[in-house]
N, C-alpha and C positions, 0 to 999 in steps of 0.2 A: 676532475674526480669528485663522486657526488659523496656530499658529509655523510658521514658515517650517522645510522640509526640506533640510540637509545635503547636498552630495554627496561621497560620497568614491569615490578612482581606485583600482583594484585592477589586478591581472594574471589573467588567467585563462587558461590553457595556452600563456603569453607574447604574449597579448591585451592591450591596454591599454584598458579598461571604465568606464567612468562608473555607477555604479549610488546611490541613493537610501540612506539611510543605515538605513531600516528595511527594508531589503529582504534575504534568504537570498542565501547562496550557488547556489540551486539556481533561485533566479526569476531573478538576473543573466544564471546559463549560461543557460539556457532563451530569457530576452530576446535572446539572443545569439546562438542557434541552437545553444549549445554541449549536447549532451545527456551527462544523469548518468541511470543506470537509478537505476527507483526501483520499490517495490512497494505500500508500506504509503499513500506520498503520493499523494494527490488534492485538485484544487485545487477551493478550495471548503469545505476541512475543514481542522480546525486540523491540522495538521504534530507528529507526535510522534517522529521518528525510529526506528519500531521496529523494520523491517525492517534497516539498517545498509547496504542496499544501495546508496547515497547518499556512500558514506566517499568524502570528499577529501583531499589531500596540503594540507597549509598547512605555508608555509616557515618553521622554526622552533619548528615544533612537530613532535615526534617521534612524537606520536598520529592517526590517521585523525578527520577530523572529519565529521558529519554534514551535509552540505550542506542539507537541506530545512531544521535548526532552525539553522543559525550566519548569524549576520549576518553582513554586509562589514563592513570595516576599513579605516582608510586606509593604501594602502602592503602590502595584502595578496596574495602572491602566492600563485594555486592553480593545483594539479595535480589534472586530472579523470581523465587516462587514464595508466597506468605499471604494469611489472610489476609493482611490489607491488599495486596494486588491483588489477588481473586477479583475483593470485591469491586474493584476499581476499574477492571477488564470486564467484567460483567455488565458491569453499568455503562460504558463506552459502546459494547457491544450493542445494548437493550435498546441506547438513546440512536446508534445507526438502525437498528429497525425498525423503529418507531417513527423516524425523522421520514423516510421514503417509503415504498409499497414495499417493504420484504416481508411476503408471506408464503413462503416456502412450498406451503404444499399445495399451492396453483401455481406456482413459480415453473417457466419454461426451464430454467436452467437450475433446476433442486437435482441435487445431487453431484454438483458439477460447479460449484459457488465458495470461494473461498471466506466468505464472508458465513455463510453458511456451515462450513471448514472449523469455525474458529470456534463459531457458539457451541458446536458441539464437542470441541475440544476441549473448553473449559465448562464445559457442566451446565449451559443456560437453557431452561429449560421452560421459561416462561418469558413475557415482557410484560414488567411492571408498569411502564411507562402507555399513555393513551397512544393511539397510533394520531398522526397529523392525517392520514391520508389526502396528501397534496391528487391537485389534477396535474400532472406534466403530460403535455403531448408529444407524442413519438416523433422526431425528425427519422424520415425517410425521404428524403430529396437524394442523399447519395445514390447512383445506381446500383453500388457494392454494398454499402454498408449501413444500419440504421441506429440510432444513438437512443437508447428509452432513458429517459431521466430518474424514472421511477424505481429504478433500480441502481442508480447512483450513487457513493459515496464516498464521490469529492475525496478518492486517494491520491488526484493529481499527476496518478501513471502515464495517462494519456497525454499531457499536457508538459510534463517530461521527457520522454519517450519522442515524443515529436518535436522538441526543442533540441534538447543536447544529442540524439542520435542520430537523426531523419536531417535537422538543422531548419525546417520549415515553420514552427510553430506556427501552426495554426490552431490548435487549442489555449484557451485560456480558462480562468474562475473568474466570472463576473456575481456581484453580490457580499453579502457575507450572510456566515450561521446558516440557518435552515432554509435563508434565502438566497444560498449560493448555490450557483450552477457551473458547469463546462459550457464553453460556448465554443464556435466557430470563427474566427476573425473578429469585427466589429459586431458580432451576436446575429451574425447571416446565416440560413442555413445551410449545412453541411454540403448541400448539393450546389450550391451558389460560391464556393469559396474556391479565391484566385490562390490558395497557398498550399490547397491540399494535395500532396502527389499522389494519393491515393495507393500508397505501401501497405497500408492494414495493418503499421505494428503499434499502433493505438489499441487497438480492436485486439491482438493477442496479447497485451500486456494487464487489460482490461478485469479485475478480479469476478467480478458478475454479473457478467455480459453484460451490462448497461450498452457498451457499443459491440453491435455482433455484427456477421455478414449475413447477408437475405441467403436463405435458400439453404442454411448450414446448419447440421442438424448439431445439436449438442452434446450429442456424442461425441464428436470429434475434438472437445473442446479441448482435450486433455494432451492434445498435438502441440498448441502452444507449447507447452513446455519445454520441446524441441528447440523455439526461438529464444530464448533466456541466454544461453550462455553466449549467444551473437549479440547482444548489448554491450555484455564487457570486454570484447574482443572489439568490439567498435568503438568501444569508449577509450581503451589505450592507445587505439590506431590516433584517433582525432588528441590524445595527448602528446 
């Protein structure tokens, strides 16, 4: 017989919530209609906070916490939305476009970019920050599929997705900071790798096409979204 689960009562933007005691801050708001942006999270995959774009205000603590890995607490009160978050989601947002090539309005996939999704759901309307404009050159060795680096940022979807679901991992992050990448196995190209089964649910879980399929026009990007709820049907299975 499996122990019985806990409830504890929380606040959430002066909400009074019942949530589960192994549950996120960020599955409560969600249950609750309350939305946190997020970039790096998809449900279905383990939750690593890396994007930051998730920070919540928790009273009594003087640090931003990450909604997608903190659990509730009994007696916890959170702030989802306030000017210090704004400002703090803006600036995460500015410094990923700054960090790669995202320049929208020559971007193949504008309009269709969740990255793209985000800035303009919180109001960013410029980047203060200098752009890096790194050279990354395009891997197309796969026959299916091509990886632009330039539009990358290192959510780690892919690299997830193909660990805990596919069970192949053949993506990893070599590097760190602005000089971290996705790589292939031992940093081989895509088209040379003994691990890739070549399923494409890298490539659908992928927030702005950084990894697309040749030949696929971007309109149809919005089909992924079909595949999502087969993550977490596959994640219980493999529990």
């Amino acid at each position: 017989m499996s122990p019985k689960v806990r409830i504890k009562t929380l606040k959430i933007d002066g909400r009074d919530i019942g949530a589960r005691e192994d549950e996120t801050i960020l599955q409560v708001a969600r249950e609750n209609g309350i939305q946190i942006p997020t970039l790096c999270h998809l449900d279905g995959l383990e939750p690593i906070g890396a994007c930051r774009l998730c920070m919540v205000e928790v009273r009594g603590s003087s640090r931003l916490l990450p909604a997608c890995v903190t659990r509730v607490e009994e007696g916890m009160e959170v702030t989802t939305k306030s000017p210090r978050l704004i400002r703090h989601r803006r600036m995460i947002l500015e410094l990923l476009f700054a960090e790669r090539n995202h320049v929208c309005s020559v971007c193949v996939v504008n309009g269709k970019c969740e990255l793209q999704s985000l800035a303009v759901a919180l109001g960013m309307t410029q980047v203060r920050t200098p752009y890096r404009f790194p050279r990354f050159e395009l891997d197309a060795s796969h026959p299916r599929f091509v990886n632009d680096h330039n539009r990358c940022v290192l959510c780690a979807r892919c690299v997830r997705v193909c660990d805990e679901i596919e069970g192949a991992h053949t993506w990893d992050i070599m590097g760190r900071g602005v000089n971290g990448r996705v790589i292939t196995d031992l940093n081989e190209p895509w088209g040379e790798s003994n691990s890739c089964t070549g399923c494409g649910k890298c490539v659908h879980v992928c927030p702005t096409g950084a990894l697309s399929e040749k030949g696929t026009l971007r309109e149809d990007a919005g089909k992924q979204r079909d595949f999502l709820p087969y993550l977490t049907l596959m994640r219980e299975v493999r529990r």
